[in-house]
C-alpha positions in Angstrom: -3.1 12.1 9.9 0.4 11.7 11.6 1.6 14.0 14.2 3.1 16.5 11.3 -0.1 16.7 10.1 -0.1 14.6 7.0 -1.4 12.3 5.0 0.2 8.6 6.3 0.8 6.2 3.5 2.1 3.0 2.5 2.4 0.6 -0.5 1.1 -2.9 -0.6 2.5 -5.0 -3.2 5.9 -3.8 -4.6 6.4 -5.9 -7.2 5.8 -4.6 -11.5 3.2 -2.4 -10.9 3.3 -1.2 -6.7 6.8 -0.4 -7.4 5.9 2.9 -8.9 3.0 3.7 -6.0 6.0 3.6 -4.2 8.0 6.2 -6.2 5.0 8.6 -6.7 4.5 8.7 -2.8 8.3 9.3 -2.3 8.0 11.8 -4.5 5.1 13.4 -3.1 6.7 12.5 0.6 9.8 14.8 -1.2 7.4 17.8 -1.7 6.3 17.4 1.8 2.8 16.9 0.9 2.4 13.2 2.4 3.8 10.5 5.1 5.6 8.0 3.5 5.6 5.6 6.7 6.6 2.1 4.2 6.6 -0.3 1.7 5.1 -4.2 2.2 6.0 -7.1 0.0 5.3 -10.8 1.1 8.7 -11.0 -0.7 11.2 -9.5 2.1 13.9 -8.9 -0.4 11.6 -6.9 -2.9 10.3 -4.6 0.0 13.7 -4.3 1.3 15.0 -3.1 -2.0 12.3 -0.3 -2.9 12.3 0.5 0.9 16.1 1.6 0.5 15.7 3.1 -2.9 13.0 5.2 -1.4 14.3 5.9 2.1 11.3 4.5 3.6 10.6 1.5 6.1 9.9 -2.1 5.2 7.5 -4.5 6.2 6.6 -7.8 5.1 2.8 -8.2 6.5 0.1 -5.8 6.1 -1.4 -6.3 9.5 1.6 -4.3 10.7 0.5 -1.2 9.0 -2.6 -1.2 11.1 -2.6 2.2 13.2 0.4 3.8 11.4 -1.2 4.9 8.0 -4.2 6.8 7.1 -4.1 5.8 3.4 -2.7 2.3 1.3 -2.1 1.4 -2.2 -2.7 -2.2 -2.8 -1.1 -3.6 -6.1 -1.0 -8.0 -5.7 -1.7 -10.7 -7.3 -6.1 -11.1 -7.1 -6.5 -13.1 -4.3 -4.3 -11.7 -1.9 -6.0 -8.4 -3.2 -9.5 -9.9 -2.2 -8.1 -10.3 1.7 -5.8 -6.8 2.1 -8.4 -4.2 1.7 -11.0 -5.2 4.2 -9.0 -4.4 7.5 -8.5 -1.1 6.4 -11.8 -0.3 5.2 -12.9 -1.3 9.0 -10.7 1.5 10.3 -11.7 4.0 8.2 -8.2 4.0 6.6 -8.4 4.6 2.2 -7.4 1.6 0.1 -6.9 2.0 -3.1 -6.5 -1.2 -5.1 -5.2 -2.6 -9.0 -8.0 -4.8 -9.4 -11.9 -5.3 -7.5 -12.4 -7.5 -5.1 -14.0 -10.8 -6.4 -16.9 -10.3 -4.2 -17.5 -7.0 -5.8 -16.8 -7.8 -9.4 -18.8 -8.6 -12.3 -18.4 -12.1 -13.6 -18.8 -11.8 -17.5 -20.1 -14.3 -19.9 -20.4 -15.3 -22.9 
């Protein structure tokens, strides 16, 4: 929890689909009820553009959220989805994520 006392938060992946993680935390970050501390794209100018729409910071590598959220949303492509979530797992931080990780998923067949 920040130093306010809530929830930190941050979107990973604000491209089609993180876009609107990002609005329903500013939203909620509105109401007072959560920490919005950023947004992350691997694309600088997408992250810079919902960052401003959303009045929150950007970054453009998730290692730098490490120590500044409690909680992430994690909406990229599959592979980089397989690498994002296990750093934050480690430090007992939430991930939530679009898709499972390949090593957790069930291949089906035929």
């Amino acid at each position: 929890m920040g130093e306010n006392g809530k929830l930190r938060v941050a979107a990973i992946g604000v491209g089609s689909l993180g876009k609107h993680h990002a609005r329903n935390y500013a939203e909620l970050a509105r109401e007072g009820r959560i920490e919005l501390v950023g947004v992350c794209d691997s694309n600088a100018e997408t992250s810079a553009a919902v960052a401003s729409e959303h009045g929150t910071s950007v970054f453009t590598n998730w290692h730098d959220l490490h120590g500044k959220v409690d909680a992430v949303s994690i909406a990229t492509p599959t592979e980089p989805t397989a690498r994002s979530p296990a750093p934050f797992s480690k430090e007992a931080s939430t991930s939530l994520s679009k898709s499972p990780s390949p090593s957790r998923s069930t291949r089906l067949t035929r």
